[in-house]
C-alpha positions in Angstrom: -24.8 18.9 16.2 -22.0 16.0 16.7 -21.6 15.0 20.1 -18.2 16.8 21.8 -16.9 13.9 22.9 -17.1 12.1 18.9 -15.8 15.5 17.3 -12.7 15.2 19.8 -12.2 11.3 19.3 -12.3 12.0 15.4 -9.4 15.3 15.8 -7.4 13.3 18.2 -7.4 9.9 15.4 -6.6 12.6 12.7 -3.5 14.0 14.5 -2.6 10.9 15.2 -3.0 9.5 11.1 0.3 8.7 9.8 -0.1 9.1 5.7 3.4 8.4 4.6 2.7 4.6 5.9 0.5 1.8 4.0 0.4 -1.7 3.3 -0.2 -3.3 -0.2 -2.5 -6.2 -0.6 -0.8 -8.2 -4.1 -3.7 -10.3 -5.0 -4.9 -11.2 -1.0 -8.5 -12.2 -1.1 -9.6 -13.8 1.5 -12.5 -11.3 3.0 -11.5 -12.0 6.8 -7.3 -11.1 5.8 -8.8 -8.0 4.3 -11.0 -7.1 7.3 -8.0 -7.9 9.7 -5.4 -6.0 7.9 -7.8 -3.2 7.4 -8.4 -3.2 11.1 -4.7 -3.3 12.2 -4.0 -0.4 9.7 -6.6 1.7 11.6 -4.9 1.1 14.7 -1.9 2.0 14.0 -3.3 4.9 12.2 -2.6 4.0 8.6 -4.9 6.1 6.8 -5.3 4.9 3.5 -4.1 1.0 2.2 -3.8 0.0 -1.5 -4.8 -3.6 -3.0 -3.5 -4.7 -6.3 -6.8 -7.0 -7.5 -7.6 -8.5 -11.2 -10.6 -6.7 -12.7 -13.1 -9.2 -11.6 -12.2 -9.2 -8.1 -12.4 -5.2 -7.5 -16.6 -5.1 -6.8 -16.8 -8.1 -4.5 -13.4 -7.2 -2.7 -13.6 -3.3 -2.2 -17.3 -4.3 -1.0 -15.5 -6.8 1.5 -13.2 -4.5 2.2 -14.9 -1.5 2.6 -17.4 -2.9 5.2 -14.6 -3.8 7.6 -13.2 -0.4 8.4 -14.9 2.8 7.4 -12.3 4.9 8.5 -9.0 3.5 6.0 -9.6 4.4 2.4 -8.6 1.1 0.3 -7.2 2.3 -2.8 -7.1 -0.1 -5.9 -4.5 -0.5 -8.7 -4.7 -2.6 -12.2 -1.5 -4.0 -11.3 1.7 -3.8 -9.4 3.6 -1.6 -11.7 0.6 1.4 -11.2 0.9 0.6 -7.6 4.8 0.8 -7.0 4.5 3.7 -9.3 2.2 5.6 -6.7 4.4 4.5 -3.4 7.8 6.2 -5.3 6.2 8.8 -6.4 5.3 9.2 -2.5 8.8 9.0 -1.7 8.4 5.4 0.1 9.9 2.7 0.5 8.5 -0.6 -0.6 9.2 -3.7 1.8 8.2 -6.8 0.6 7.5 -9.9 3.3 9.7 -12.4 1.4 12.2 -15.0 2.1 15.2 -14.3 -0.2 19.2 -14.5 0.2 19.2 -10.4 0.8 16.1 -10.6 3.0 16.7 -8.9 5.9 15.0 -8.9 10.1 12.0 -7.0 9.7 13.0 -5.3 12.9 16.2 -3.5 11.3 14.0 -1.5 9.2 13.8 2.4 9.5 10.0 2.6 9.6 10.0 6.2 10.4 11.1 7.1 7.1 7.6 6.7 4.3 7.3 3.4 3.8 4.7 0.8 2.2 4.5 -2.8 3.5 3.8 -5.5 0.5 2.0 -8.6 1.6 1.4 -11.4 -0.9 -1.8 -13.7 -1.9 -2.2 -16.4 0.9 -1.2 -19.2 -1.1 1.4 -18.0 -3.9 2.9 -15.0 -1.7 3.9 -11.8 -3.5 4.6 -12.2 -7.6 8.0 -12.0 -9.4 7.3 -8.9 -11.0 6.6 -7.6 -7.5 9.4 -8.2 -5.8 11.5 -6.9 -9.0 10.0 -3.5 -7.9 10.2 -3.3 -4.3 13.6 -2.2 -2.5 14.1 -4.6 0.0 12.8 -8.0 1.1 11.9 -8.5 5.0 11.4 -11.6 7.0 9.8 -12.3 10.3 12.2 -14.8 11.9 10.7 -18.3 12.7 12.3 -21.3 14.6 9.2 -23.6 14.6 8.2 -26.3 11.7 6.4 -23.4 10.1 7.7 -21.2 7.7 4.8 -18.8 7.4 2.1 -16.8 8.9 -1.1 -15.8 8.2 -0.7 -12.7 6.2 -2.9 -10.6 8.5 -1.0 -11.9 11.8 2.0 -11.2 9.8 1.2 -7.7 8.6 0.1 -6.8 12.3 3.7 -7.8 13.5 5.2 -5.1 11.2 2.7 -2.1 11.1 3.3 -2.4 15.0 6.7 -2.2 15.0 6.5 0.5 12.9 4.3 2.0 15.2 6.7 1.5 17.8 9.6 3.2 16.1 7.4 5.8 15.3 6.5 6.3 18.7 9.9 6.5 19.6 10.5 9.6 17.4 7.6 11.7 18.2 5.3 10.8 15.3 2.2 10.4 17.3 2.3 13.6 19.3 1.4 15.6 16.6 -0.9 17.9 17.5 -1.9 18.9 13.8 -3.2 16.4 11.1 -0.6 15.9 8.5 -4.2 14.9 6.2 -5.4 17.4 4.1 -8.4 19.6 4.8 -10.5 18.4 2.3 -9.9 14.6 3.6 -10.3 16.0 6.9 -13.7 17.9 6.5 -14.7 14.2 4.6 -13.7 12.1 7.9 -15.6 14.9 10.3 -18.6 14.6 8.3 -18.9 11.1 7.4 -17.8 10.1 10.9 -19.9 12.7 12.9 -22.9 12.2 10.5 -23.4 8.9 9.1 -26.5 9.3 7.9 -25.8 12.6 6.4 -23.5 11.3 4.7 -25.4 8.6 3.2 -28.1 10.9 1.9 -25.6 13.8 0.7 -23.8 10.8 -1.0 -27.3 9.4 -3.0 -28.0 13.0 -3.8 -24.8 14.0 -5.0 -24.4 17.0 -3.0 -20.9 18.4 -1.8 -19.9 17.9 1.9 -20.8 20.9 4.3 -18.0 22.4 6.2 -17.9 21.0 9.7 -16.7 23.9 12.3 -14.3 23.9 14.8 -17.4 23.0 17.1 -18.2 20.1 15.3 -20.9 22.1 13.8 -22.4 22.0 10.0 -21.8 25.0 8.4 -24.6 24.8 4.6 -26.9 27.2 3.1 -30.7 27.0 3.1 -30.2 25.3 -0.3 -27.9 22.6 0.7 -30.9 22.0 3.8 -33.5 21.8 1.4 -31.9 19.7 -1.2 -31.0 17.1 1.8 -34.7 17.8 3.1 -36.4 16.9 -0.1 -38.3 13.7 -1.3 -36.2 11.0 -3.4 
């Protein structure tokens, strides 16, 4: 049986998820910028980010990726057209972090409406065709020699403001997930049972139900089947 404690930690970080906000990695590959913005988007309980990588990046960068946080999903797309698709058929808005003559304070932003947040590869920052698609280009005001920040520092500055204004509304009190149940029950069991998990995974057998007690609910069959050699 999961510990209380865990089971309570993992309902209280799933009331707490807020699905209608993600950020969008164009083309970022350096493993530690993944890592961090992976980390930040777990804290401010983005549940799922999306990463727009060439072909031959996807294994070694969802493997980089994936290791850093097990609780955000990373999503992948071909290319930014398939990803903008996805965020307007959500209903967001898509921000890009770009310095343009319409580029607006990051901080004017309604945040608490869906929203993705589109950060650019280190060196080249986010691609024409990319900032064709999203609605409006933010800035992080600067009065120093540098023009630019790291883009993990500089998505952190804006998922946290959007967790402020979120805040501010009554977005984090939730006391219901706004996840579905099956990603719900996937989070309970993978979370309360690692190892489980792993096995189940290998095995290809379907998650258990995890009970309002934090209990598995399976058959004899499922136990066997986990129980058995190979």
């Amino acid at each position: 049986m999961m510990n209380p404690a865990r089971y309570a930690r993992i309902c209280e970080m799933l009331a707490l998820r807020q699905p209608d906000l993600t950020v969008c990695m164009e083309q970022v590959h350096k493993p530690h910028n993944i890592s961090a913005i992976i980390r930040t988007a777990d804290a401010v309980g983005v549940h799922e980010v999306h990463a727009v990588w060439p072909a031959g990046w996807v294994r070694t960068m969802y493997s980089a990726a994936a290791g850093s946080n097990s609780w955000v999903k990373v999503k992948t797309h071909p290319d930014i057209r398939d990803a903008a698709a996805h965020f307007k058929s959500q209903g967001m808005q898509i921000l890009a972090t770009h310095l343009s003559d319409t580029a607006v304070d990051f901080r004017e932003i309604d945040y608490t409406r869906p929203t993705c947040i589109l950060m650019g590869q280190e060196k080249t920052g986010i691609s024409q065709e990319a900032l064709a698609l999203a609605d409006q280009d933010i800035i992080i005001p600067m009065t120093g020699m540098v023009q630019s920040l790291n883009v993990s520092v500089a998505s952190a500055l804006i998922l946290y403001e959007a967790q402020r204004q979120r805040q501010n509304v009554g977005m984090y009190t939730r006391k219901n997930s706004m996840l579905a149940q099956e990603e719900q029950q996937r989070l309970l069991f993978e979370g309360g049972y690692p190892v489980l998990a792993k096995v189940a995974k290998r095995k290809g057998l379907t998650y258990p139900h995890v009970n309002s007690c934090g209990e598995i609910e399976a058959d004899a069959d499922w136990w066997a089947t986990m129980q058995a050699a190979g």
